[in-house]
C-alpha positions in Angstrom: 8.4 -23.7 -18.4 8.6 -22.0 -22.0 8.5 -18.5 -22.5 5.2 -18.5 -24.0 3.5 -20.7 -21.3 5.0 -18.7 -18.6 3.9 -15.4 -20.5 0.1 -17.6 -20.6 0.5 -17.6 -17.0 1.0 -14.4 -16.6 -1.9 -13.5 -18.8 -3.9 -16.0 -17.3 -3.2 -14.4 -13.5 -4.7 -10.8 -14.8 -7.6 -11.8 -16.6 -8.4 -13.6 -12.3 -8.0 -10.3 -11.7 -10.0 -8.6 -14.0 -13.1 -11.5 -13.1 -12.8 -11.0 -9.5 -12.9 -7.2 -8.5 -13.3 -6.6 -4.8 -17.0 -6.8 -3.6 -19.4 -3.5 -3.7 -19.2 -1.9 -0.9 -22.3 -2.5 2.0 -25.1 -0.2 1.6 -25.4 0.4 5.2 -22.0 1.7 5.4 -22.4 6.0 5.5 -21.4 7.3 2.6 -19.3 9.5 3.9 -16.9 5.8 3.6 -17.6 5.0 0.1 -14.4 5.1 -2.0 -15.9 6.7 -4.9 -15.6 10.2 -4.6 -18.8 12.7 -5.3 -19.2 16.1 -5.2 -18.8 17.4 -1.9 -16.1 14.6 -0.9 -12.9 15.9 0.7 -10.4 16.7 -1.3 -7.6 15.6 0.8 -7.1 12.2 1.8 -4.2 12.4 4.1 -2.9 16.0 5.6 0.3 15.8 7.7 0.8 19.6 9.2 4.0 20.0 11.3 4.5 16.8 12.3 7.6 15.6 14.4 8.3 12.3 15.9 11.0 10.7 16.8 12.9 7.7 18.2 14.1 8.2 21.9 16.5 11.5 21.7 17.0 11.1 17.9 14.3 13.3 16.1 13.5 11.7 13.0 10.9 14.4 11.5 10.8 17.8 12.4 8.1 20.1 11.0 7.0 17.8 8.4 4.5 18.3 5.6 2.5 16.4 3.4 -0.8 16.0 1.6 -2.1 13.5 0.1 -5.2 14.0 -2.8 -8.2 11.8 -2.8 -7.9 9.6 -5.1 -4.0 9.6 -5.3 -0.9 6.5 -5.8 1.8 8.2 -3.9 5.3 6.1 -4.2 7.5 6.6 -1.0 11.2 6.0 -1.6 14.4 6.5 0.1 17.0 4.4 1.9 16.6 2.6 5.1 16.6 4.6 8.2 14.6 7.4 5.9 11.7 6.9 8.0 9.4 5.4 5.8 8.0 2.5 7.6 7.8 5.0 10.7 5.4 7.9 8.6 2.9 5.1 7.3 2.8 4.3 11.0 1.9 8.0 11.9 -0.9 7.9 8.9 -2.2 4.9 10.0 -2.2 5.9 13.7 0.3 3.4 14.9 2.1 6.0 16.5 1.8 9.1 17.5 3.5 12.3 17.0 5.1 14.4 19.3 3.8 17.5 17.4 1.5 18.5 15.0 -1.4 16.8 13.6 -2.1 14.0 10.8 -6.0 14.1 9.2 -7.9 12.0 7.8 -10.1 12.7 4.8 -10.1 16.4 6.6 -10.3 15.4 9.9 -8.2 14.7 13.1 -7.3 11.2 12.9 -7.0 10.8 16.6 -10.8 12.4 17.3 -11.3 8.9 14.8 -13.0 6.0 16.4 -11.3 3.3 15.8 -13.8 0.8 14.3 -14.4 3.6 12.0 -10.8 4.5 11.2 -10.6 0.8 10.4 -13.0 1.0 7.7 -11.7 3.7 6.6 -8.0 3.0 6.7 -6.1 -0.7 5.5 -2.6 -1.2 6.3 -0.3 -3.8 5.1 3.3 -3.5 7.3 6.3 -5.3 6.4 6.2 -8.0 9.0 3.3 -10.0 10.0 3.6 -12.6 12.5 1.0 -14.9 13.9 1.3 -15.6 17.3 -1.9 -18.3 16.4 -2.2 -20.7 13.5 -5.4 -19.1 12.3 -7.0 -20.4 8.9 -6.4 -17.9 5.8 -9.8 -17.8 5.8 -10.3 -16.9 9.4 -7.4 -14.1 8.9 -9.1 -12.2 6.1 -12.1 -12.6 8.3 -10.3 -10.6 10.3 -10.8 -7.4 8.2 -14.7 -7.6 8.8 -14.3 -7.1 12.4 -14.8 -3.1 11.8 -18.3 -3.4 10.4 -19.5 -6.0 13.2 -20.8 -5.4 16.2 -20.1 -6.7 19.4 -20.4 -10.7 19.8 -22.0 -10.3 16.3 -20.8 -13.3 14.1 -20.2 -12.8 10.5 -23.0 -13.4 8.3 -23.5 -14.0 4.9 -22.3 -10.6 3.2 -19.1 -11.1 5.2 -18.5 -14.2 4.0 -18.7 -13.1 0.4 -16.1 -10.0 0.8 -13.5 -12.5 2.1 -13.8 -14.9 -0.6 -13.8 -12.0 -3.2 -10.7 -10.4 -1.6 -8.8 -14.0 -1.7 -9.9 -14.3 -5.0 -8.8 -10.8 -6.0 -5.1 -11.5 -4.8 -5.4 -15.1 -6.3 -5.0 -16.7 -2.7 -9.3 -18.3 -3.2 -7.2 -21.9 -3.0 -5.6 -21.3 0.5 -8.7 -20.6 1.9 -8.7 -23.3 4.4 -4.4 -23.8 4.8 -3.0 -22.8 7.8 -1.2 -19.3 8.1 1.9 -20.1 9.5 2.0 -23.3 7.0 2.3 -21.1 3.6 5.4 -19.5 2.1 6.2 -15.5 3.2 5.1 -14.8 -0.4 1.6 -16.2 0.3 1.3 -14.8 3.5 1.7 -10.9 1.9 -1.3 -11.3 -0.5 -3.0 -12.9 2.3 -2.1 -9.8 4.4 -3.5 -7.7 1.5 -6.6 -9.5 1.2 -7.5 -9.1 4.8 -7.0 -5.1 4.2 -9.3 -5.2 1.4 -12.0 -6.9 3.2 -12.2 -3.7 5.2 -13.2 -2.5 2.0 -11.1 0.8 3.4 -11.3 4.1 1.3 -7.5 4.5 2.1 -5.1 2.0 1.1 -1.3 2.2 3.3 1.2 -0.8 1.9 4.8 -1.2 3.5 6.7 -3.4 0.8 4.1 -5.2 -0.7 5.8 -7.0 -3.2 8.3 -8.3 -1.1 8.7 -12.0 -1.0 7.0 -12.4 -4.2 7.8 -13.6 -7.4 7.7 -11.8 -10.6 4.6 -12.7 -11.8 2.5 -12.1 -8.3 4.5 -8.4 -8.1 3.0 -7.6 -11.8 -0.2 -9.4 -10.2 -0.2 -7.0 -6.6 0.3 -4.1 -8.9 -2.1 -3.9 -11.3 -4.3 -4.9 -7.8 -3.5 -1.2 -6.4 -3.9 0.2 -9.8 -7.6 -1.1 -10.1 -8.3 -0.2 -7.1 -6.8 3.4 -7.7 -9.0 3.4 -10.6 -12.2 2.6 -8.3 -11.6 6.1 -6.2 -9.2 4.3 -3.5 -6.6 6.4 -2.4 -2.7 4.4 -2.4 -0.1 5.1 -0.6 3.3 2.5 -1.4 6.2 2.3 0.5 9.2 0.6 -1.5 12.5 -0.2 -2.3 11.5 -1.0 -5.8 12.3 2.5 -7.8 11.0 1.1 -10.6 8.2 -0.3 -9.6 6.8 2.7 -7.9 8.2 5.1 -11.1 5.7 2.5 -13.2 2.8 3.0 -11.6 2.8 5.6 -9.0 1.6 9.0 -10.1 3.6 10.9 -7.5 6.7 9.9 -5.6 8.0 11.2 -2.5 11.3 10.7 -2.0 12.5 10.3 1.5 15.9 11.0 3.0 16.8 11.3 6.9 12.9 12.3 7.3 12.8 15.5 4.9 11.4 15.0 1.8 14.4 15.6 -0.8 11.8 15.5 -3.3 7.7 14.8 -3.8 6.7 15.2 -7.4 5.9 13.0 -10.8 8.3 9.9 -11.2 10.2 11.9 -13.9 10.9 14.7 -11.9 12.0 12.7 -8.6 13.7 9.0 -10.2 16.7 11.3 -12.0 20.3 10.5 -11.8 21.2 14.0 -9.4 18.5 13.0 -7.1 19.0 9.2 -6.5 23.1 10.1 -6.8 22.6 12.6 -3.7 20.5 10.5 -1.7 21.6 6.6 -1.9 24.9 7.6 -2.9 25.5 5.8 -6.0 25.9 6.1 -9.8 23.0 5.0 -11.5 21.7 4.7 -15.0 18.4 6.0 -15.6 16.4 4.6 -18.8 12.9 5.3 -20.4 10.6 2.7 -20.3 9.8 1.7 -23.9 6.1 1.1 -23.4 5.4 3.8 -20.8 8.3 6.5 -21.1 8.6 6.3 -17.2 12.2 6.6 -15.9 13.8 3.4 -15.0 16.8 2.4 -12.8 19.5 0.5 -13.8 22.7 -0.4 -11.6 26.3 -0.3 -13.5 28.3 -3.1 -13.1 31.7 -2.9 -10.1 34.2 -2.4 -12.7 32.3 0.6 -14.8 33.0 3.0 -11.5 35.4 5.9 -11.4 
């Protein structure tokens, strides 16, 4: 394909975007749900206070703090074994910690139904198996289950968030394929759909833009940054520096479970920082449309 089709393309996949936002949120839903913040909302989305959890005898955090704002695009970083999968688990309620306490939007998460933590919180993990060879449609579906009741069946309102979710991740065309039948890369924005059709106030992503290509990576972000933009509050897990430099407005930086740093993409994606925590030489760049700090990797035979 020619550069100026492909960059059509492109253009063509964020205008999809910019028809399809995700569906109003249900009136009946309390308000006290409703991503767009008032007066009066809390203030603080996430609050970890003295947290510490760990795997078997190895302690992985110990005394660990963080808030999150309403309303914020946090960016965790740091190498594997940092614990990052592990502390979106712990905000999500996945696990539990041995000590201290993780709230939600100012309250105890586990004092949190969970029907109600549902609609309140989406997760996206890593890994998503299917055990059954559900329908796309029948796995975004999925995500409505929080605001039925019992043995209720999904009615027409449901039905409209799941197509506008598929449509928002440009997935409205594997509506009626079979999960385990489309690629990984298909499967992730399928996984993010489902999320959305929680229609959550809180948004907690493991490696979203893994197993995608280009185009669907610029496509998932500017998702999260229009739904930032709504009020929802984003919290990204990544490997991608630069992605989460570009569009994160803070960045906590992750290494052996402390934080080596939690700040503004300038302050945390420097050369000192990424040199003392990955352990290697990198080149750090300005983005020329933003001015955000970018990472590049020298080549074998520039090293010392």
């Amino acid at each position: 394909m020619k550069g100026n089709e492909r960059d059509k393309e492109i253009e063509g996949q964020r205008d999809r975007v910019a028809q399809h936002p995700i569906p109003a949120l249900d009136p009946s839903i309390p308000r006290s749900l409703d991503p767009f913040p008032e007066a009066g909302s809390p203030r603080t989305a996430i609050e970890l206070s003295g947290l510490s959890f760990g795997y078997g005898q190895r302690l992985l955090f110990d005394g660990f703090n963080l808030d999150v704002a309403a309303g914020e695009f946090l960016g965790v970083i740091g190498p594997n074994g940092a614990g990052k999968s592990t502390l979106l688990k712990l905000m999500a309620g996945l696990l539990r910690p041995g000590r201290g306490s993780v709230r939600i939007l100012e309250r105890e998460l586990g004092l949190i139904g969970r029907a109600e933590a549902a609609r309140t919180i989406g997760v996206v993990l890593q890994e998503n198996p299917f055990a059954f060879d559900y329908t796309v449609a029948d796995v975004v579906m999925m995500g409505r289950n929080p605001h039925l009741g019992t043995f209720q069946s999904p009615g027409r309102h449901d039905r409209q968030v799941v197509t506008g979710a598929l449509k928002f991740v440009d997935a409205l065309f594997l509506r009626d394929e079979r999960i385990n039948a489309i690629s990984a890369g298909e499967r992730q924005r399928v996984v993010l759909a489902r999320a959305l059709a929680q229609e959550p106030q809180i948004l907690l992503l493991d490696e979203a833009t893994s197993h995608l290509d280009i185009a669907h990576q610029q496509m998932i972000a500017g998702i999260l940054v229009e739904l930032n933009r709504q009020g929802r509050t984003i919290v990204l897990l990544s490997h991608d520096l630069n992605l989460a430099a570009l569009y994160c407005s803070r960045i906590l930086l992750l290494d052996k479970g402390r934080a080596a740093a939690c700040d503004v993409p300038e302050r945390v994606i420097t050369g000192e920082l990424i040199r003392s925590v990955y352990g290697v030489e990198p080149i750090v760049m300005r983005h020329p449309e933003t001015g955000r700090p970018q990472v590049l990797m020298p080549t074998l035979n520039s090293r010392p």
